[in-house]
C-alpha positions as CSV (number, residue, x, y, z in Angstrom):
1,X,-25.9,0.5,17.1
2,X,-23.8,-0.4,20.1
3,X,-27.2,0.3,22.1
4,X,-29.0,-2.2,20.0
5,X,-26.3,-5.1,20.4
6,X,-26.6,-4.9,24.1
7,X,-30.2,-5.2,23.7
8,X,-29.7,-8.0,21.8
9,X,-27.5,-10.1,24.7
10,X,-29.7,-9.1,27.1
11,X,-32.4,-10.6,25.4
12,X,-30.5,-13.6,24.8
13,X,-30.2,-13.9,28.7
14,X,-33.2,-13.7,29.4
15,X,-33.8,-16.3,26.9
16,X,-31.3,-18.7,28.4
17,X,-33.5,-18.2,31.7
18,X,-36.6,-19.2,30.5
19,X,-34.8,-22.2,28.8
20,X,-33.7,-23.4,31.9
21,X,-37.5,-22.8,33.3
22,X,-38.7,-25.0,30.5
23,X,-36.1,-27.6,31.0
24,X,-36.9,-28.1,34.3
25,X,-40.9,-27.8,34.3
26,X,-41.2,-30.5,31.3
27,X,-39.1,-32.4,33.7
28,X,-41.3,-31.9,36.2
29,X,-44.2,-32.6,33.6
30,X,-42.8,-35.6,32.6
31,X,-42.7,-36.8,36.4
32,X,-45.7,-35.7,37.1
33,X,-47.9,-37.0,34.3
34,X,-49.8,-39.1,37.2
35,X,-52.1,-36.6,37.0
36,X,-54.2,-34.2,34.9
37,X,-53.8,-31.5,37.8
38,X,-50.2,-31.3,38.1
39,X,-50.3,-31.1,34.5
40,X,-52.2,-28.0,34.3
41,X,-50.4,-26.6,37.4
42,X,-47.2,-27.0,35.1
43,X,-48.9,-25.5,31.9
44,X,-49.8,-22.2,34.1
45,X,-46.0,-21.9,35.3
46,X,-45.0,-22.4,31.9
47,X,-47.9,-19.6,31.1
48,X,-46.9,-17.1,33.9
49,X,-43.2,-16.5,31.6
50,X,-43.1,-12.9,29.8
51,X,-42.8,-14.6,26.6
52,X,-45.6,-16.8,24.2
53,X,-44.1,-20.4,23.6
54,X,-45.0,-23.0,21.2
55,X,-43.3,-26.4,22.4
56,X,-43.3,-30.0,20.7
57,X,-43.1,-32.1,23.6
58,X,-42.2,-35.7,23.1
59,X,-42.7,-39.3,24.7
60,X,-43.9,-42.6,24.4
61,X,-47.9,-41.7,24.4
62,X,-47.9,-38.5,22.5
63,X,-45.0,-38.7,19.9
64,X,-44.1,-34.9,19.1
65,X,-47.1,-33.4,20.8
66,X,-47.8,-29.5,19.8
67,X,-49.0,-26.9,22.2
68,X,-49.6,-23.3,21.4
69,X,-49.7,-20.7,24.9
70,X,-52.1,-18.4,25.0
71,X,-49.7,-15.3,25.5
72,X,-48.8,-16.7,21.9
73,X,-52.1,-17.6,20.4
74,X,-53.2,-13.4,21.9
75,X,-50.1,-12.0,20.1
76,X,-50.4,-13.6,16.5
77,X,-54.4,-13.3,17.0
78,X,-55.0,-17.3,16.8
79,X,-58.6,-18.1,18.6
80,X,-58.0,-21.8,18.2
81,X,-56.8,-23.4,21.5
82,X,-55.4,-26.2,19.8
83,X,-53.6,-24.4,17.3
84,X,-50.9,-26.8,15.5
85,X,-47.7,-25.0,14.1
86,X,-49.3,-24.1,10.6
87,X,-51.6,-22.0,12.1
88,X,-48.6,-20.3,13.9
89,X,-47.0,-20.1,10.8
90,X,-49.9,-19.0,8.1
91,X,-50.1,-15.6,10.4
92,X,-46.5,-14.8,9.3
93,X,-45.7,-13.4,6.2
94,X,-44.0,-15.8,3.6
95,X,-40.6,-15.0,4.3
96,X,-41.0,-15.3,7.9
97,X,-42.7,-18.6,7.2
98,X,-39.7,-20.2,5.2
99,X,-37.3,-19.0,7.5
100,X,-38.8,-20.8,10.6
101,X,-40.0,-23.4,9.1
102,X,-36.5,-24.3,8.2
103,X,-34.7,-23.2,11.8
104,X,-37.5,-25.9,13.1
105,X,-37.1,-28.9,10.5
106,X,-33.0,-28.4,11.7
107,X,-33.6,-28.0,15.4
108,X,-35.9,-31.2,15.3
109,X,-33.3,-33.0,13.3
110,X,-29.9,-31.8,14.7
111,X,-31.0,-30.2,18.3
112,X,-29.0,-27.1,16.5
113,X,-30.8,-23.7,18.8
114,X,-31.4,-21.1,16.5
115,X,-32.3,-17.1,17.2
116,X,-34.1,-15.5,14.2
117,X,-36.5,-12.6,13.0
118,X,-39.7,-12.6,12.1
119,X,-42.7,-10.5,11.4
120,X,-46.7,-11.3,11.1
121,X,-48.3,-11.3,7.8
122,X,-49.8,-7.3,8.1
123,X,-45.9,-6.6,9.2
124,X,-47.0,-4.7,12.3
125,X,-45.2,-6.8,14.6
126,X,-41.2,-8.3,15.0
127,X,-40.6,-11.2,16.4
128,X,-37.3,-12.5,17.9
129,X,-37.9,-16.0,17.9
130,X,-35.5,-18.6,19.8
131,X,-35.8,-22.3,18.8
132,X,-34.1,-24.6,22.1
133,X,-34.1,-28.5,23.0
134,X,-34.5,-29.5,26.3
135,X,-33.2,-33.3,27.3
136,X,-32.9,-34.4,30.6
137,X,-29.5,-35.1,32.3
138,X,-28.4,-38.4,30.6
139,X,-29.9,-37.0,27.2
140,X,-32.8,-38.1,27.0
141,X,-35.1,-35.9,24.7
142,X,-38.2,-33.7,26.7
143,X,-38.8,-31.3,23.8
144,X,-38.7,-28.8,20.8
145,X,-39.4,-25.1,22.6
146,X,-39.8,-21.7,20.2
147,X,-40.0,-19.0,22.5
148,X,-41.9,-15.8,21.0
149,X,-40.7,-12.6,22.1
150,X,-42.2,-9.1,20.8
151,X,-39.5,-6.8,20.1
152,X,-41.3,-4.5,17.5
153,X,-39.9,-1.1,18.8
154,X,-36.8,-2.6,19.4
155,X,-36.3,-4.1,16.1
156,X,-38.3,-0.5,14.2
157,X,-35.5,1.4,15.7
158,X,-32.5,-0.9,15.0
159,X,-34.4,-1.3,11.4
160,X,-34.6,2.8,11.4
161,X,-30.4,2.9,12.7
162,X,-29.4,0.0,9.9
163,X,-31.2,2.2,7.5
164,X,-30.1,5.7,8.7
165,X,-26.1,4.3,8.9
166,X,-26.8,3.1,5.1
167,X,-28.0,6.1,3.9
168,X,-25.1,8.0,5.6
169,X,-22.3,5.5,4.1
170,X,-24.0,6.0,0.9
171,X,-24.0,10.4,1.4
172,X,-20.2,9.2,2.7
173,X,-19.8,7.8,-0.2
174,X,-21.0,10.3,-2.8
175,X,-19.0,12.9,-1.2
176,X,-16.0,11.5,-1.1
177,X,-16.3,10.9,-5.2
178,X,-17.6,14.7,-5.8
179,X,-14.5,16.0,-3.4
180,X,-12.1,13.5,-5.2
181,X,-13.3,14.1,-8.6
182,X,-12.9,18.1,-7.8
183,X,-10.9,20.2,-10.6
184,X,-8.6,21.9,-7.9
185,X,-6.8,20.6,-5.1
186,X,-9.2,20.2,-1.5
187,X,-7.5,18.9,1.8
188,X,-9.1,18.8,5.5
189,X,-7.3,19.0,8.9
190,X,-7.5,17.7,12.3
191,X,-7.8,19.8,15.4
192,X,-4.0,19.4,15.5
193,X,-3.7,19.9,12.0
194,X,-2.3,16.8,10.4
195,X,-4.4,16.1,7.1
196,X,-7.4,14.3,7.5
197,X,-8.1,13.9,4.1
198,X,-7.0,15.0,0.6
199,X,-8.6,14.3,-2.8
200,X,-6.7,13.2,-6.3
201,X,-5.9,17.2,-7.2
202,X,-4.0,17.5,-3.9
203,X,-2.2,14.1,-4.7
204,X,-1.1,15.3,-8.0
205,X,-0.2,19.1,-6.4
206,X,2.0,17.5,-4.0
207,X,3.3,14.8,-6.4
208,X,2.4,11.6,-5.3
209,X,-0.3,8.8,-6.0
210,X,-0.8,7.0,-2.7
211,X,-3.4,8.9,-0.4
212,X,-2.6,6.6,2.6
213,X,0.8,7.6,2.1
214,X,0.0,11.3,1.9
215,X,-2.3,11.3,5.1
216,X,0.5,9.6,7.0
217,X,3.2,11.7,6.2
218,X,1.0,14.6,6.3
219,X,3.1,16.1,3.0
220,X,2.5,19.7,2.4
221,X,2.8,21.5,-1.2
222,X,5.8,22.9,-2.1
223,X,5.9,26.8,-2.6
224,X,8.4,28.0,-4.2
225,X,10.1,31.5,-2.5
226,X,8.8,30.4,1.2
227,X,8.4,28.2,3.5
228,X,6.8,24.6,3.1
229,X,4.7,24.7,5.6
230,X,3.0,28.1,4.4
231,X,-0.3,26.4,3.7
232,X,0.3,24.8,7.0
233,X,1.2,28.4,8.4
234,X,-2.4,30.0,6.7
235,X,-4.2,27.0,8.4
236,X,-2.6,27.9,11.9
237,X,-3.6,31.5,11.5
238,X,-7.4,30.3,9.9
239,X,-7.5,28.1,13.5
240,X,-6.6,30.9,16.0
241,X,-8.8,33.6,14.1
242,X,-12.1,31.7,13.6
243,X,-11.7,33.3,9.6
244,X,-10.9,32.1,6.6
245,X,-7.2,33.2,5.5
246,X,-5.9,33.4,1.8
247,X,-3.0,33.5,0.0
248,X,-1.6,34.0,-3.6
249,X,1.7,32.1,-4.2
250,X,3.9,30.4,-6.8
251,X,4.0,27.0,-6.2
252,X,5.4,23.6,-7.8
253,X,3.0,21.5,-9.9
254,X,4.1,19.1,-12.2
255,X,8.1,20.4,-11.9
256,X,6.9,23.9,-12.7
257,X,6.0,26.9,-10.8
258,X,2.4,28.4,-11.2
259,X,0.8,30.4,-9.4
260,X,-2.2,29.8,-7.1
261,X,-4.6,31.1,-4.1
262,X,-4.9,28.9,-1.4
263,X,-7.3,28.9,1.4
264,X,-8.1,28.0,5.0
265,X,-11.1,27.9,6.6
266,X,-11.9,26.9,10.1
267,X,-14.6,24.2,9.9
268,X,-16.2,24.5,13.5
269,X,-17.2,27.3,15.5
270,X,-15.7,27.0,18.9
271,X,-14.5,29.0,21.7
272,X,-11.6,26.6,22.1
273,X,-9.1,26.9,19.1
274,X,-7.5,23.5,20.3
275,X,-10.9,21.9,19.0
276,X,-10.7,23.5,15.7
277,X,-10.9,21.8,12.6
278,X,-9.8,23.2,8.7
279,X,-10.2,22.5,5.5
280,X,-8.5,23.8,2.8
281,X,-8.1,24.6,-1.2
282,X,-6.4,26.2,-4.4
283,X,-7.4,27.8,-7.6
284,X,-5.1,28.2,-10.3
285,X,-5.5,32.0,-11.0
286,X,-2.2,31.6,-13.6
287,X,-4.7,33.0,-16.3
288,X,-5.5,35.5,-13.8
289,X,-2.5,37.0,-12.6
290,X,-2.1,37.3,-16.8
291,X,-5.0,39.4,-17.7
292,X,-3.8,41.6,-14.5
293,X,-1.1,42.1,-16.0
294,X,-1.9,42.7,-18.9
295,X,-4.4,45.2,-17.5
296,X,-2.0,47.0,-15.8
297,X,0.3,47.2,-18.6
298,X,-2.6,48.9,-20.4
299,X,-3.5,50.8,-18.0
300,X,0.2,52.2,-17.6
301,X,0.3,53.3,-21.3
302,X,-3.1,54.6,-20.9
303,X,-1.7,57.0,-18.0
304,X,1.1,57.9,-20.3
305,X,-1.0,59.1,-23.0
306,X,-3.2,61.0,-20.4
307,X,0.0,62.5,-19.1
308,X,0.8,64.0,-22.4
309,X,-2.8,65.7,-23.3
310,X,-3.1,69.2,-22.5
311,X,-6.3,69.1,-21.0
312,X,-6.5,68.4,-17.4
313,X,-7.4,64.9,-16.4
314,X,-8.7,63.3,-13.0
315,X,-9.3,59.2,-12.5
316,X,-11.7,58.8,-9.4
317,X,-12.2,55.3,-8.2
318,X,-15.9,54.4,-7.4
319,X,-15.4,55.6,-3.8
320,X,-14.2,58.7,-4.9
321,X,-10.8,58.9,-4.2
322,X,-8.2,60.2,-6.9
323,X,-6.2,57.2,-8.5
324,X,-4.3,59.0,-11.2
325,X,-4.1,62.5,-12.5
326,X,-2.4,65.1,-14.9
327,X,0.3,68.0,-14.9
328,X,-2.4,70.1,-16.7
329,X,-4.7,68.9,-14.1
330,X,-2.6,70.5,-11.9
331,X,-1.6,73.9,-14.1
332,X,-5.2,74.3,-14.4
333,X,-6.8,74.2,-10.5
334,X,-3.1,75.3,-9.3
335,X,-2.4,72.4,-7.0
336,X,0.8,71.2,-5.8
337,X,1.3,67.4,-6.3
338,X,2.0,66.6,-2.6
339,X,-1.7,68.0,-2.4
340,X,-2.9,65.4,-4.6
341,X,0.1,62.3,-4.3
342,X,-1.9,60.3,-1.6
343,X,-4.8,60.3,-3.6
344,X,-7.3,62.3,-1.9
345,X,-10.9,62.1,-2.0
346,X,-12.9,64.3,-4.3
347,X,-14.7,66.1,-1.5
348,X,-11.1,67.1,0.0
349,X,-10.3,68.6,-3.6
350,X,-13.5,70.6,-3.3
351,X,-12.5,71.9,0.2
352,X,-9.2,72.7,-1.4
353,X,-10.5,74.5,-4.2
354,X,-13.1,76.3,-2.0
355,X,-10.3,77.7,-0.3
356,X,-8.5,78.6,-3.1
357,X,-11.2,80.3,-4.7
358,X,-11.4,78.7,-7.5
359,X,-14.7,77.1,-7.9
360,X,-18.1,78.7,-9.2
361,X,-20.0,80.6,-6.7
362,X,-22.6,79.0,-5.4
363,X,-24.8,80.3,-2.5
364,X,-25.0,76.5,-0.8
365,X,-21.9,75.1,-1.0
366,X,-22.8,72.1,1.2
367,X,-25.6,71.4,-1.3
368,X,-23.6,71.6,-4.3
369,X,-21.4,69.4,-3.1
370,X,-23.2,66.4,-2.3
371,X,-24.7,67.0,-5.8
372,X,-21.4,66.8,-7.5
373,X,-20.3,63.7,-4.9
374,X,-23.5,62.0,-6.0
375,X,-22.9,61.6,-9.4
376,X,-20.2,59.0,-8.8
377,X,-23.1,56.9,-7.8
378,X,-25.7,57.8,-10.8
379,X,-23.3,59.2,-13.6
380,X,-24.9,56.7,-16.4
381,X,-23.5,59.0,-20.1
382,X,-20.8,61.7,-20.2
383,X,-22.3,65.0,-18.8
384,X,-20.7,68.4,-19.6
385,X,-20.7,71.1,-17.4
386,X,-19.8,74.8,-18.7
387,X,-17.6,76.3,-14.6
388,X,-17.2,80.1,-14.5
389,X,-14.6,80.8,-12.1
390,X,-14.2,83.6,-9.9
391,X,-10.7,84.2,-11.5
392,X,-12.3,85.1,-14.7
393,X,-11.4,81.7,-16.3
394,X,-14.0,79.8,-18.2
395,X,-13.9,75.8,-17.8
396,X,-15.4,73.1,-19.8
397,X,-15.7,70.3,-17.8
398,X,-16.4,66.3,-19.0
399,X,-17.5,63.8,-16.5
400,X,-17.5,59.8,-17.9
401,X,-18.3,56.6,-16.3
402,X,-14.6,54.9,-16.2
403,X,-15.6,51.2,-18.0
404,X,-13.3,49.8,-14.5
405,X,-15.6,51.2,-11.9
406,X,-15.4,55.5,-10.6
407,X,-15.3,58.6,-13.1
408,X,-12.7,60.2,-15.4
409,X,-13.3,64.1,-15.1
410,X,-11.2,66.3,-18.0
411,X,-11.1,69.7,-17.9
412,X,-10.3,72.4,-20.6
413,X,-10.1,76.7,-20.4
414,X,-12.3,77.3,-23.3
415,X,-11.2,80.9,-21.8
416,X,-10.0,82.4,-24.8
417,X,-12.5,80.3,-27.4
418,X,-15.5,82.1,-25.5
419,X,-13.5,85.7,-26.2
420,X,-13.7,84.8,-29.7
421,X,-17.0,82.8,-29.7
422,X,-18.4,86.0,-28.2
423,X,-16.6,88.2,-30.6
424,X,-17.7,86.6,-33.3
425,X,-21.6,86.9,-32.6
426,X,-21.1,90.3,-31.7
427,X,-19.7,91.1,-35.4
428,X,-22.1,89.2,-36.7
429,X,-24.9,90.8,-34.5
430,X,-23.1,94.1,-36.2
431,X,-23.2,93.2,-39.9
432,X,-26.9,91.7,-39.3
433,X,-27.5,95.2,-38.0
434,X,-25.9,97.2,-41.0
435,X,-27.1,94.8,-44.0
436,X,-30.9,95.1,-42.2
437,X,-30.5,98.9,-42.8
438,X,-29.3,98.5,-46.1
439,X,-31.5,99.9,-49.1
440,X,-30.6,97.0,-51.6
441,X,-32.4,93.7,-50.7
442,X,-30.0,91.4,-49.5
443,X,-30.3,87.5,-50.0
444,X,-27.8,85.0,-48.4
445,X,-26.9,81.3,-49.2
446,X,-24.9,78.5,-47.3
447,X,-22.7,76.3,-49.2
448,X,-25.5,73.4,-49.5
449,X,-27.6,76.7,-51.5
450,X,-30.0,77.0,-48.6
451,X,-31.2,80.5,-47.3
452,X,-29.4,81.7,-44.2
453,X,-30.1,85.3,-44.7
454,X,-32.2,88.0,-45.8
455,X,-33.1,91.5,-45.3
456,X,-36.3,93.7,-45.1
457,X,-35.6,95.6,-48.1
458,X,-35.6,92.4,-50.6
459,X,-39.2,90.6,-49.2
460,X,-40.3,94.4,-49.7
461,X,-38.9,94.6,-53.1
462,X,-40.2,91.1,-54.2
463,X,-43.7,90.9,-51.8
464,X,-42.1,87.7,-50.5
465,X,-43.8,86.9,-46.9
466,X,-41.0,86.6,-44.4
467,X,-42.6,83.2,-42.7
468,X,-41.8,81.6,-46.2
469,X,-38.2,83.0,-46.1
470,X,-37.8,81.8,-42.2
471,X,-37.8,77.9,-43.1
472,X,-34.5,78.4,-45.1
473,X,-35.8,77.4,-48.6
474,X,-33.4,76.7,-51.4
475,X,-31.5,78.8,-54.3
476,X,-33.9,77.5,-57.2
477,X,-37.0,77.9,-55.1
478,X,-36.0,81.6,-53.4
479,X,-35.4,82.3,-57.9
480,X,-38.7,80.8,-58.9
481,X,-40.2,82.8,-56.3
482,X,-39.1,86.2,-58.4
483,X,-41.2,85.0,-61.1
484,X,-44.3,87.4,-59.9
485,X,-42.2,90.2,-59.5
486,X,-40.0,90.2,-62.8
487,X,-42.3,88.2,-65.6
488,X,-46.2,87.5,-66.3
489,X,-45.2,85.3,-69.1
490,X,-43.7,82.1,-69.0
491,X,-41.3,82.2,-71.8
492,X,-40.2,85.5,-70.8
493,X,-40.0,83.8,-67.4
494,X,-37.9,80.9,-68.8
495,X,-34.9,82.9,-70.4
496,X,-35.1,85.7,-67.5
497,X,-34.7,82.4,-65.4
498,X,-31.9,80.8,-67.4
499,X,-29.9,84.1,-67.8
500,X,-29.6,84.8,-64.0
501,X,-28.6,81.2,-63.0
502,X,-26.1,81.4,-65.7
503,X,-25.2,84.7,-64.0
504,X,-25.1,83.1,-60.5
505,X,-22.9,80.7,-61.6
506,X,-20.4,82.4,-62.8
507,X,-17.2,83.0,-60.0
508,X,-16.4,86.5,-61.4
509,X,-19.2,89.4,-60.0
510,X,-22.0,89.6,-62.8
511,X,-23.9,92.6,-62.3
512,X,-27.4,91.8,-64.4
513,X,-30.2,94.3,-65.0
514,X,-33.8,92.8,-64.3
515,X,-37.1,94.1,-65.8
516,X,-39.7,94.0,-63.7
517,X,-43.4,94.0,-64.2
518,X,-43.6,97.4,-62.9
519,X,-41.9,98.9,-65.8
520,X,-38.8,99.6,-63.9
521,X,-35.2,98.0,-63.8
522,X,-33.7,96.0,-60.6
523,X,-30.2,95.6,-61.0
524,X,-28.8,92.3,-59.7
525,X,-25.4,91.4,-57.8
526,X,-23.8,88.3,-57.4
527,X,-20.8,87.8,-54.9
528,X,-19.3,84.0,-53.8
529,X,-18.2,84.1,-50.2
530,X,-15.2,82.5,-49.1
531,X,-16.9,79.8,-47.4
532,X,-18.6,78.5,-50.2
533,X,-21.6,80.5,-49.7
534,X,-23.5,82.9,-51.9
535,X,-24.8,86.9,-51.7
536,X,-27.1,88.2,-54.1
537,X,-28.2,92.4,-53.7
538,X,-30.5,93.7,-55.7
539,X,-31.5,97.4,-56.2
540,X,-34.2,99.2,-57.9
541,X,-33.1,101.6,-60.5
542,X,-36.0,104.5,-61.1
């Protein structure tokens, strides 16, 4: 802009140059009007000046006399010699041609000079014309002079600045209504830190309403438990670093403390931190600092309820160091708790244990290891994981996704239920064993009456195939199966049928003799088991 303004008086100089030209060759072409050969002589001077002129020269024989140069009549495109001023004017645009036309009618009337803008009518050139009257010494009147100067790139770029310096005070604008109208307090510095700016959240932080006032005073937020100045102090460090700094802190809003984070960041990148800039802000994290406390109550009953379980429990974060653990956790791997107080990382436990002896045996223990390190990263469901340790002890093992991020490992001896587990299926092996020997067909029932059991001797006795007794049919259909064995008739069928339900349920053993088709006796057995199950033997009597 300041470049265009010097433009502009330079032009002006130039113009007052040319107006003293004009002024003194009309004089000259009023005292030489003997002839039509100093006239011309006087026309081409006139011709020879950088700008086109239009001039209404006046006197006795030619009362305001027009005359159009031909720099002029080539610049607006006008082939007429004797153009008159409406031909000047019809080759501006309408505005153009209002505007002069009204500079002129005052200049002719008042003498008043006049320095305006105009543009042709296909607004592909601007104009600076500059209306003047020239008089001689003792006032008498020569003529009316517009001078025509083409300043088109002159007047496109200070057209393209005005516009450019609008469209910035208009972004200026809009800026400074989004930072004011911001929910939370936003502030800027100066290189030496005094505030540059603040918007209406700061105002009401700091408890005032002028923002002139504010600036001026440069008044900082009061924090309650420190210094004044320690958004001022977070600023210094944000300068000297080049980083943004933060802080949490309870400070005075509205007569009451809450808590907030503020923020500095350094608004330049510089190597010199005298040139540095910051701005600055603060989020109310009140709510915040609630549910974190609220979390960490819960998480400290959490922890005692772990504490009390007798299986052993391990918290890993998500990089796999050990937040909390267990004294079973301990009992069970035999670790001291200064082993395990600074939180070690889960690899380091697996050294430890190594050590110790008192993990499974594996052949690559580098391998295993980054397999049980990687789960932190893809344990999706709870995966359980039966160790065998070279102590003898048997471990079941649980590791979960923690909801907050890492894994939650428990770990139980399931030592002595193996013994018994093992035990078990061993007697159970040994009873299959005996009753699979036995003579007497053997039939055995869970407490929903489905099949669990059966031995060679009964699917001999009754010719039942053994892949219909594998799919565990039930009571009533294992009975109506007997049919073929013990009746041909169907009525016989029915009260043979009806008597040894009736004798099945009865709780007292009812021994029951069978006819068979064969013309011998099978003599039935009925014993209720203790977990709500059901034996029946039957033996063929010759």
């Amino acid at each position: 802009m300041e470049r265009t303004w010097l433009q502009i008086i330079f032009i002006a100089l130039e113009i007052l140059v040319f107006s003293g030209l004009v002024l003194t060759v009309i004089t000259l072409m009023r005292r030489s009007r003997k002839t039509q050969a100093d006239h011309e002589k006087i026309s081409e001077i006139l011709s020879s000046a950088p700008f086109g002129y239009f001039y209404f020269l006046y006197d006795a024989a030619h009362p305001a006399k027009a005359f159009c140069s031909r720099r002029l009549a080539v610049l607006l495109g006008i082939y007429n010699l004797d153009a008159s001023f409406q031909t000047v004017l019809d080759k501006l645009d309408e505005p153009s041609q209002k505007e002069l036309t009204r500079h002129v009618e005052t200049l002719q009337k008042t003498g008043k000079e006049f320095h305006i803008r105009v543009q042709n009518e296909h607004n592909t050139l601007r104009l600076l014309v500059t209306g003047m009257r020239a008089c001689s010494v003792d006032g008498v009147l020569f003529a009316d002079v517009l001078w025509f100067q083409d300043r088109t790139d002159a007047f496109l770029q200070q057209e393209e600045n005005e516009n450019w310096l609008k469209a910035l005070q208009t972004r200026d604008t809009l800026l400074m209504q989004a930072l004011d109208n911001l929910p939370f307090p936003f502030w800027m510095r100066n290189p030496d830190l005094t505030l540059a700016y603040c918007n209406q959240a700061y105002l009401k932080w700091v408890g005032e309403t002028d923002k002139e006032k504010v600036l001026h005073q440069n008044k900082e937020p009061v924090c309650e438990g420190i210094e004044k100045t320690s958004a001022k102090l977070l600023a210094v460090a944000a300068k000297n670093s080049g980083e943004m700094k933060q802080e949490k802190g309870a400070f005075i809003v509205d007569g009451q403390p809450k808590m907030l984070e503020i923020f500095e960041v350094p608004l330049n990148e510089t190597d010199s931190k005298e040139e540095r800039a910051t701005m600055g802000f603060a989020q109310d994290i009140q709510r915040e600092e609630r549910l974190h406390q609220t979390l960490q109550n819960y998480l400290k009953a959490q922890y005692r309820v772990l504490s009390s379980l007798s299986a052993g429990i391990a918290l890993f974060n998500a990089n796999g160091y050990l937040q909390f653990y267990n004294q079973a956790f301990c009992e069970i791997w035999k670790l001291e708790e200064h082993v395990l107080e600074n939180g070690p990382a889960f690899s380091v436990i697996l050294d430890i244990l190594r050590e110790k002896r008192m993990l499974p045996e594996e052949a690559n223990f580098i391998a295993y290891k980054h397999a049980e390190i990687n789960q932190f990263s893809s344990l999706t469901q709870p995966i359980e994981t039966i160790m065998h340790l070279p102590t003898g002890q048997i471990l079941k093992r649980t590791m979960s996704p923690y909801p907050l991020g890492g894994v939650v490992m428990t770990f139980e001896d399931v030592t002595d239920r193996f013994s018994l587990e093992r035990s078990f299926h061993e007697q159970t092996a040994i009873q299959k064993s005996i009753i699979n020997h036995m003579k007497e067909g053997i039939i055995v029932f869970d407490g929903d009456g489905r099949l669990k059991l059966f031995n060679p001797s009964y699917a001999d006795l009754f010719s039942s195939p053994k892949e219909s007794l594998l799919h565990e049919p039930l009571l009533l259909d294992v009975i109506e199966a007997q049919k073929t064995t013990l009746s041909t008739s169907d009525d016989v069928w029915a009260l043979l049928k009806e008597k040894i339900l009736a004798a099945i349920e009865e709780e007292k053993e009812t021994p029951l003799n069978l006819p068979a088709t064969d013309g011998h006796m099978i003599f039935m057995k009925c014993v209720h088991l203790p977990d709500g199950g059901l034996l029946l033997s039957y033996e063929k009597q010759n």
